[in-house]
C-alpha positions in Angstrom: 33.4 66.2 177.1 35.4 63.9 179.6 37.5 66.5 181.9 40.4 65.2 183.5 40.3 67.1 186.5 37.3 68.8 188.2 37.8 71.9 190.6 34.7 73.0 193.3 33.8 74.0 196.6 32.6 71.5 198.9 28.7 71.4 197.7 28.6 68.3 198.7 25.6 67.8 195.9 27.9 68.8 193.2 30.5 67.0 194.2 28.5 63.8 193.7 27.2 64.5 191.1 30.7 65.4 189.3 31.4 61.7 191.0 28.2 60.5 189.1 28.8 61.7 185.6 32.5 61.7 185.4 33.4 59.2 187.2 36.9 58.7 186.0 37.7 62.6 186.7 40.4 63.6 189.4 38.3 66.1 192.2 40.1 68.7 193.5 38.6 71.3 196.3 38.9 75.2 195.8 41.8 76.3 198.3 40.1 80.2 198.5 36.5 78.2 199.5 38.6 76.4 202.3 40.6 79.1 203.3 37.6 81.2 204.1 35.9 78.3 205.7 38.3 78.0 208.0 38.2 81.6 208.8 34.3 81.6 209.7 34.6 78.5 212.3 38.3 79.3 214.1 39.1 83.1 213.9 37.3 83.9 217.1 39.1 80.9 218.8 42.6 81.9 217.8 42.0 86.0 218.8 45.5 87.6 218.8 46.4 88.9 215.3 50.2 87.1 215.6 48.8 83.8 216.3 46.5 83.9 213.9 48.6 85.0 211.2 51.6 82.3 212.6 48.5 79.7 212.2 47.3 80.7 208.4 51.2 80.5 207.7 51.6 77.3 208.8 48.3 76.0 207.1 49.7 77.1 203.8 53.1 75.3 204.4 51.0 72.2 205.0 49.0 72.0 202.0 51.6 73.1 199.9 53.9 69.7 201.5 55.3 68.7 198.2 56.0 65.2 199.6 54.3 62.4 202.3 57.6 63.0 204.7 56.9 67.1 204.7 53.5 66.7 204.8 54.1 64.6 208.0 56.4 66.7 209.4 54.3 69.7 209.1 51.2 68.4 210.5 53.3 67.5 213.5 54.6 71.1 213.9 50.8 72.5 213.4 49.7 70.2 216.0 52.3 71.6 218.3 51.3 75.2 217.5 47.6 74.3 217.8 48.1 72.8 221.5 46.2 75.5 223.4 43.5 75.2 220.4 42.4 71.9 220.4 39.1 73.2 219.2 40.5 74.4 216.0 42.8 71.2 215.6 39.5 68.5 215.7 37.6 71.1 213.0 40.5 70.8 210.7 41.4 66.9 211.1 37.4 66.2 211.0 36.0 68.7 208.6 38.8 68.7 206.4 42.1 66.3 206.2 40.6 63.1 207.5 38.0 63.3 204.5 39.9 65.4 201.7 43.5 66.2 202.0 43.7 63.8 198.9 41.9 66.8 196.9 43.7 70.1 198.3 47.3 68.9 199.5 50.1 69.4 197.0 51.7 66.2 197.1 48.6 64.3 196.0 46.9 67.3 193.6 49.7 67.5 191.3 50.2 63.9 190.6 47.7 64.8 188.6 47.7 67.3 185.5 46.0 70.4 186.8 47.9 73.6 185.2 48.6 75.2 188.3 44.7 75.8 189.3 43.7 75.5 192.7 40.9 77.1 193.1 37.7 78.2 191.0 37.8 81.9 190.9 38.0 82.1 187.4 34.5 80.4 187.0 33.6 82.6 190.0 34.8 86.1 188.2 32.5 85.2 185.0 29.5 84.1 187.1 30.1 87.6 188.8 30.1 89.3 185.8 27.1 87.3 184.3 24.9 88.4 186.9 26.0 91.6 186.3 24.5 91.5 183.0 21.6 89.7 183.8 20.5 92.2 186.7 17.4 89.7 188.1 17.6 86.4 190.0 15.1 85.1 187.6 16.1 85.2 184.1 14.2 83.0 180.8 16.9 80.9 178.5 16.8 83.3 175.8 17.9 85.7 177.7 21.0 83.8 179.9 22.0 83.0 176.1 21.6 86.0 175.0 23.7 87.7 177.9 26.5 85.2 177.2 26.8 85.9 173.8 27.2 89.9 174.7 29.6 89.3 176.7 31.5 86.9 174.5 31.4 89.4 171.8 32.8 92.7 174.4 35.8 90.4 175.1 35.9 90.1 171.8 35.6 93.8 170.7 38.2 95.0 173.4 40.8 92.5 172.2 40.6 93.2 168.4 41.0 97.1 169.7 44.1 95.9 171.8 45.4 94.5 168.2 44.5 98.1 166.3 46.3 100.2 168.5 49.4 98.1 168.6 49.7 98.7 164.8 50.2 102.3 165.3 53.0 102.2 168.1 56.3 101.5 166.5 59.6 100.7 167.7 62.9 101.0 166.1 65.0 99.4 168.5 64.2 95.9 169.5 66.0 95.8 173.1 65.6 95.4 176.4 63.7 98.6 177.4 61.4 98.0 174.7 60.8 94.2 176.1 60.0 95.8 179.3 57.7 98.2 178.1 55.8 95.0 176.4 55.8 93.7 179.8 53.8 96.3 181.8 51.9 96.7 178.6 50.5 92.9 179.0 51.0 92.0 182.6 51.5 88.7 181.2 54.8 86.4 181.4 56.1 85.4 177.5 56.3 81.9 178.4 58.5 80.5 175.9 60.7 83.9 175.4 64.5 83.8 175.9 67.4 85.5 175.1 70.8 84.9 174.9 73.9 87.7 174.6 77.1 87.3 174.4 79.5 90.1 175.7 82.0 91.1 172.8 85.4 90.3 172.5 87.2 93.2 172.6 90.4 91.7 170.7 88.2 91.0 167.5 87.0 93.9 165.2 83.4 95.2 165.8 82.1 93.3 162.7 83.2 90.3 164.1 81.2 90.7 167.4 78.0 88.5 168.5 75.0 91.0 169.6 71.7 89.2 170.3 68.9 91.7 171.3 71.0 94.6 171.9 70.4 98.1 170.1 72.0 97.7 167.1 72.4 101.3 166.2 75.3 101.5 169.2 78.2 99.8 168.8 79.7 98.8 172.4 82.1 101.0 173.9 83.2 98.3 176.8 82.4 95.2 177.8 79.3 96.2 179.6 76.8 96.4 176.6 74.4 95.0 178.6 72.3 97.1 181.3 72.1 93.9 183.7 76.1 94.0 183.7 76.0 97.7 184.4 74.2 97.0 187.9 76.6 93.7 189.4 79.8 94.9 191.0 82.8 95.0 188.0 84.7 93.0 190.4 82.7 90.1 189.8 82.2 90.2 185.7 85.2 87.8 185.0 83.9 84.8 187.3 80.2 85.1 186.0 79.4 82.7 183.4 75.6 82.6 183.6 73.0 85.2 184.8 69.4 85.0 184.6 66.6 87.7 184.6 63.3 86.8 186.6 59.3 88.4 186.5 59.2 91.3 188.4 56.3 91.0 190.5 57.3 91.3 193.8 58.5 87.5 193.9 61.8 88.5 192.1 64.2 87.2 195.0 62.6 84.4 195.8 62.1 83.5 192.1 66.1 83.7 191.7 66.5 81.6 194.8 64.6 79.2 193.6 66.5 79.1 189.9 70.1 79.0 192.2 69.0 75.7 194.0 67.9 74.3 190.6 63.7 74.2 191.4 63.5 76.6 188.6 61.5 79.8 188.2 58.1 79.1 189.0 58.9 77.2 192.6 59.1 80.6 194.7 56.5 79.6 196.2 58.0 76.6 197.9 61.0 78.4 198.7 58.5 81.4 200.5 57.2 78.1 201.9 60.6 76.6 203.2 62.2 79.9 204.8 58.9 80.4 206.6 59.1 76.8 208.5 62.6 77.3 209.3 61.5 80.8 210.9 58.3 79.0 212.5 60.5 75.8 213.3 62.7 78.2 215.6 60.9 81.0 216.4 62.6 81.2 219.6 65.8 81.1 218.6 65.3 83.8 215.5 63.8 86.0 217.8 67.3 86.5 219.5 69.0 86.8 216.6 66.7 89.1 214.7 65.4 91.3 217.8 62.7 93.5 216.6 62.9 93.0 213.0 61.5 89.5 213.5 57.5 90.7 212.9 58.2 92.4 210.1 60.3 89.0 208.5 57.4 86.6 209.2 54.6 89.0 207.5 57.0 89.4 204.3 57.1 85.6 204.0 53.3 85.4 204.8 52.3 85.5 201.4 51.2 82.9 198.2 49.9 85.2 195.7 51.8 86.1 192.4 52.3 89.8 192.9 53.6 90.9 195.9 53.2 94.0 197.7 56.6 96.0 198.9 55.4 94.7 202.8 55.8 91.0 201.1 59.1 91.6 199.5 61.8 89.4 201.0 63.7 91.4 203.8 67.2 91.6 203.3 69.7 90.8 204.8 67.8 88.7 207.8 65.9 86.2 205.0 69.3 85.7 203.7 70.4 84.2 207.4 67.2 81.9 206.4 67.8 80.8 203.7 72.1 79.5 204.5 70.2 77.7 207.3 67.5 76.3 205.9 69.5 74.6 202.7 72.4 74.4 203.7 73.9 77.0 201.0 76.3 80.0 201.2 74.2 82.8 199.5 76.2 85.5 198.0 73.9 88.5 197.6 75.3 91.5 195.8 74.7 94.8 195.2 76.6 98.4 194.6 76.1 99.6 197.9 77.7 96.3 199.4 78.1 93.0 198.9 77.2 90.3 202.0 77.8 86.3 202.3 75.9 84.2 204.7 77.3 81.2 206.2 74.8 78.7 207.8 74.7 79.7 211.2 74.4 76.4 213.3 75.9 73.7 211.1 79.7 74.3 210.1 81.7 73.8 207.0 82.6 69.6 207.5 78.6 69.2 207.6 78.4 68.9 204.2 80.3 66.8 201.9 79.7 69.8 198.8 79.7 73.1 199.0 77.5 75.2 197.0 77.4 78.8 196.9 74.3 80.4 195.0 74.1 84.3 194.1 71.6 87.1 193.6 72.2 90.2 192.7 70.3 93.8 193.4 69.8 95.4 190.5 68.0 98.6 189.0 67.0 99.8 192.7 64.4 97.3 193.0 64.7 93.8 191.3 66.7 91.1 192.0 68.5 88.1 189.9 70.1 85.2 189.4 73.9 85.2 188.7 75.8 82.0 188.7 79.5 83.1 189.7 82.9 80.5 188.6 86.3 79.8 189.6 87.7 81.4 193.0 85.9 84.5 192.7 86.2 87.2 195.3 84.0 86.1 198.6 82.1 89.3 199.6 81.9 90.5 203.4 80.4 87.8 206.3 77.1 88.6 207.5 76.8 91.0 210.6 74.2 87.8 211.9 77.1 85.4 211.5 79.5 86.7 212.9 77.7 87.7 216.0 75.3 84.4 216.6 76.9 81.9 214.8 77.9 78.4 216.8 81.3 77.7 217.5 81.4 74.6 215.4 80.6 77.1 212.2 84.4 78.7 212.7 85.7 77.0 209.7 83.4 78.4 207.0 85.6 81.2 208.0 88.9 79.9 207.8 88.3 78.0 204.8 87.2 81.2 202.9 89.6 83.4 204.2 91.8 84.1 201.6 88.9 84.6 198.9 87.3 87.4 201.4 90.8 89.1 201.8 91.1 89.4 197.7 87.5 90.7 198.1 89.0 93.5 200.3 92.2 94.2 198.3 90.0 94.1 194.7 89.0 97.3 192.9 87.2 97.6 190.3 88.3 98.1 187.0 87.8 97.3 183.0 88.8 93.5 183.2 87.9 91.4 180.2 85.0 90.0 180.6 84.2 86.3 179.0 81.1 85.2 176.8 78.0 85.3 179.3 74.9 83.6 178.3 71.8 85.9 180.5 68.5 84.9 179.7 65.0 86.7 180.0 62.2 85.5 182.6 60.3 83.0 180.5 
């Protein structure tokens, strides 16, 4: 066995002697063995709860700098927050950067091929459970084997019984609920699953129409055959040409966000990440624009696990304020209730040389995703935040946008004809 890449705590023994036998392995340390490291030696020097959670925030952006520049940049900033805490400041640069940011810093752990794992609570769970079975410190060969191969064989038993009683549940109707039902069933993304519909033609005969997915046993009555089309405003269906469905696990908005400026799915974390240096960047600043909900913004975006409690959702509308700012994007975010478009707030429209405008929408009271809109669709309502701390230099994302927000006004809905629509599954 010649492992690639080697994940462990800083036993400084083990680590050698992975260094000793595999000599040509990449050694990477175990974040959640840091993290709580860090805790132990510089909790009771940082004492307030909102510095210390504006500290472990800030950590997180730095070890998950995707390049040398960010990484550089954010160390700078957590000196600056660390300046009454210089304590805490020589334990991290001695204890831990100086020596090892090569083996837990983003930009140098994934040059190398490491499938996402960071830390080694995997090998921790099954050592937990081994001991479990065990029951003694002191155990003979025969029977450390012998508890391995029990549980080996329970896995075993409780995944063949998984298998048995899916043969007795049937379904009829291969669509979307029934996908979903797989979903919470599994608690695991499909990772190569897609699907593509196409929205039917309502010139052509209902022979003649493409379904992919859909319950077959209905034939369409409108153009909304799908139920993700049944939650974005009707006002909107002729300009969308693309829409795609993320996991719901809590991470849904930032997931879409990510997909809108082209990172793809599995980058929310980076974009939790980015939106919570621009809020630490300019605390200040947000703190007069957002008032009292500022707390509450900072501990949603306080947050790198994969599913999210409700109090780690992203806060709308204020992360949308956020996320205009921090790259440079109009974000249309719609909904039934009302639709909202955020302008950058500092930097106006001649800034950038492109414009691009990205869009989420709300749907099924709780989820959230990604709809690429076309053409000169109607420009939903300017954010409340814009319009009331926005510099002066910003006027002309108004002016130049005017027109498309008045049609926004004057639109109702109604049955337009809606084009072909490729909307694909979370994968």
């Amino acid at each position: 066995m010649y492992p690639r890449v080697i994940v462990t705590d800083r036993e400084l023994a083990l680590m050698n002697a992975c260094q000793q036998v595999f000599p040509d392995a990449t050694r990477l340390l175990c974040r959640w063995h840091i993290t709580e490291n860090i805790k132990k030696h510089c909790r009771q020097s940082i004492k307030l709860q909102h510095e210390w959670d504006s500290f472990r925030a800030m950590w997180t952006v730095l070890v998950e700098s995707p390049t040398w520049i960010l990484y550089t940049e954010n160390y700078r900033k957590l000196q600056s927050m660390l300046s009454e805490y210089p304590g805490v400041l020589k334990y991290l640069d001695q204890v831990w950067l100086s020596k090892y940011k090569e083996m837990l810093v983003l930009v140098w752990i994934d040059r190398h091929l490491n499938f996402g794992e960071r830390t080694t609570n995997r090998v921790d769970s099954q050592h937990a459970k081994l001991k479990k079975y065990l029951c003694a410190k002191n155990s003979s060969l025969d029977k450390f084997v012998g508890c391995i191969d029990h549980i080996v064989k329970s896995k075993l038993t409780s995944i063949y019984a998984s298998f048995e009683k899916s043969r007795i549940v049937f379904k009829h109707r291969h669509n979307l609920p029934c996908f979903r039902l797989l979903w919470e069933l599994n608690k695991e993304p499909a990772r190569h699953s897609s699907y593509v519909i196409k929205i039917p033609d309502l010139n052509k005969e209902p022979s003649e129409q493409v379904l992919d997915f859909i319950d077959l046993n209905q034939m369409p009555e409108s153009c909304d055959t799908h139920p993700l089309m049944k939650e974005i405003p009707d006002m909107f269906h002729p300009y969308i040409t693309h829409a795609q469905d993320v996991r719901g696990d809590g991470n849904c908005r930032f997931r879409a966000i990510s997909i809108c400026l082209g990172y793809g799915k599995d980058q929310w974390l980076y974009v939790r990440h980015q939106l919570l240096d621009e809020l630490l960047s300019s605390y200040d600043v947000y703190a007069r624009v957002f008032t009292d909900g500022i707390d509450e913004l900072r501990n949603s975006l306080c947050f790198s696990q994969s599913s999210a409690p409700a109090e780690h959702w992203m806060v709308k509308p204020m992360t949308g304020v956020l996320i205009a700012n921090r790259f440079g994007v109009i974000l249309n975010y719609l909904t039934k209730r009302g639709d909202i478009t955020f302008f950058p707030l500092w930097r106006g429209s001649g800034h950038f040389q492109y414009h691009h405008a990205i869009t989420i929408a709300h749907v099924y009271d709780n989820h959230n995703v990604m709809v690429q809109l076309e053409g000169d669709y109607p420009m939903p309502t300017i954010s409340a935040y814009w319009i009331r701390h926005r510099a002066p230099s910003t006027a002309g994302w108004q002016t130049m946008y005017m027109s498309r927000m008045k049609f926004y006004r004057q639109l109702k809905p109604c049955n337009l004809k809606t084009p072909v629509i490729t909307i694909e599954d979370y994968c």
